[in-house]
C-alpha positions, 0 to 999 in steps of 0.5 A: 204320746204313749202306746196306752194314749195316755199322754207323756209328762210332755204333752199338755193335760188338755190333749186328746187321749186314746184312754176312755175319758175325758176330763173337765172342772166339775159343775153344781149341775154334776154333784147327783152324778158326783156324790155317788162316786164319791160314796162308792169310793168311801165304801171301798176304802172301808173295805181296805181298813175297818178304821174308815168306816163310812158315816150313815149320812156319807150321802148328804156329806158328799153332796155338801162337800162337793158343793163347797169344793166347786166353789172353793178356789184352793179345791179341784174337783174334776168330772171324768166323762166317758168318750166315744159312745159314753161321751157326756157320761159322768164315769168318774171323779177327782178331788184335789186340794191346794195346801201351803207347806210351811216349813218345806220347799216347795211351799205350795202342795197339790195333794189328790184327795180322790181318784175314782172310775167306774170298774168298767173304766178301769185298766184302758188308760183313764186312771193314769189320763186323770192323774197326769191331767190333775198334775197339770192342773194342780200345777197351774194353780201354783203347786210344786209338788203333787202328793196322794192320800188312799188307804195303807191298806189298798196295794193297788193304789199303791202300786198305781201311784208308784207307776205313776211315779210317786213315792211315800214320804210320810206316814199317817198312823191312827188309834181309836180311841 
């Protein structure tokens, strides 16, 4: 295990870590503490680039596809829940889908869709547990190589992902038309 309890690329995604969280597959009964998450993060990423305005009904959107993705067996959706005095509470969110790749190997992708903590979460640990724990969990359900999607604009999503040892492959450009 890692100094920062986050556990090493050896140890199995269920392990006990010293970070402030613990994750597991969301429920139905989550999506009102899940869809603000959700919201907050779409805000966030609004603020990075103009392009990703946020939807006057982002709120019921987040509910609806929260509720689809729960039951969706090529969809992830993690719950993040505090530990120790925070055990039980809904601090955090992760979506992950499973994509074929048609014309590379490996054929099967898991891409991290969301990755959101609450500020005060943040920088103990939790992100990198949440990252590792989503490998392990897209790997189990077939995926041979994970991908992330977050804003261009948000270096420091960019400079997480990279310590967490993910590189660009491709680029997504946009127009408004």
């Amino acid at each position: 295990m890692k100094r920062s309890g986050v556990p090493s690329k050896e140890s199995h995604p269920e392990t006990r870590t010293l970070a402030p969280v613990h994750a597991r597959l969301a429920r139905e009964t989550d999506i009102p503490s899940l869809a603000p998450l959700i919201v907050r993060l779409k805000r966030l990423n609004e603020e990075f680039d103009p392009m990703l305005k946020v939807r006057p009904d982002v709120e019921s959107q987040a509910e609806s596809i929260l509720r689809s993705e729960i039951k969706n067996p090529n969809a992830l959706v993690l719950a993040a829940e505090g530990t120790g005095p925070d055990q039980g509470k809904i601090i955090g969110i992760v979506r992950a889908a499973i994509r074929e790749r048609p014309f590379y190997m490996p054929e099967t992708e898991g891409v991290i869709l969301d990755i959101y903590l609450l500020p005060l979460y943040r920088r103990h640990g939790a992100g990198q547990y949440l990252v590792e724990h989503t490998i392990g969990e897209l790997k189990e359900r077939g995926a041979g190589i994970v991908t992330v999607e977050f804003p261009a604009q948000n270096e420091i999503a960019g400079r997480f992902y990279a310590k967490c040892g993910f590189r660009p492959i491709t680029a997504h450009h946009a127009r408004i038309l």
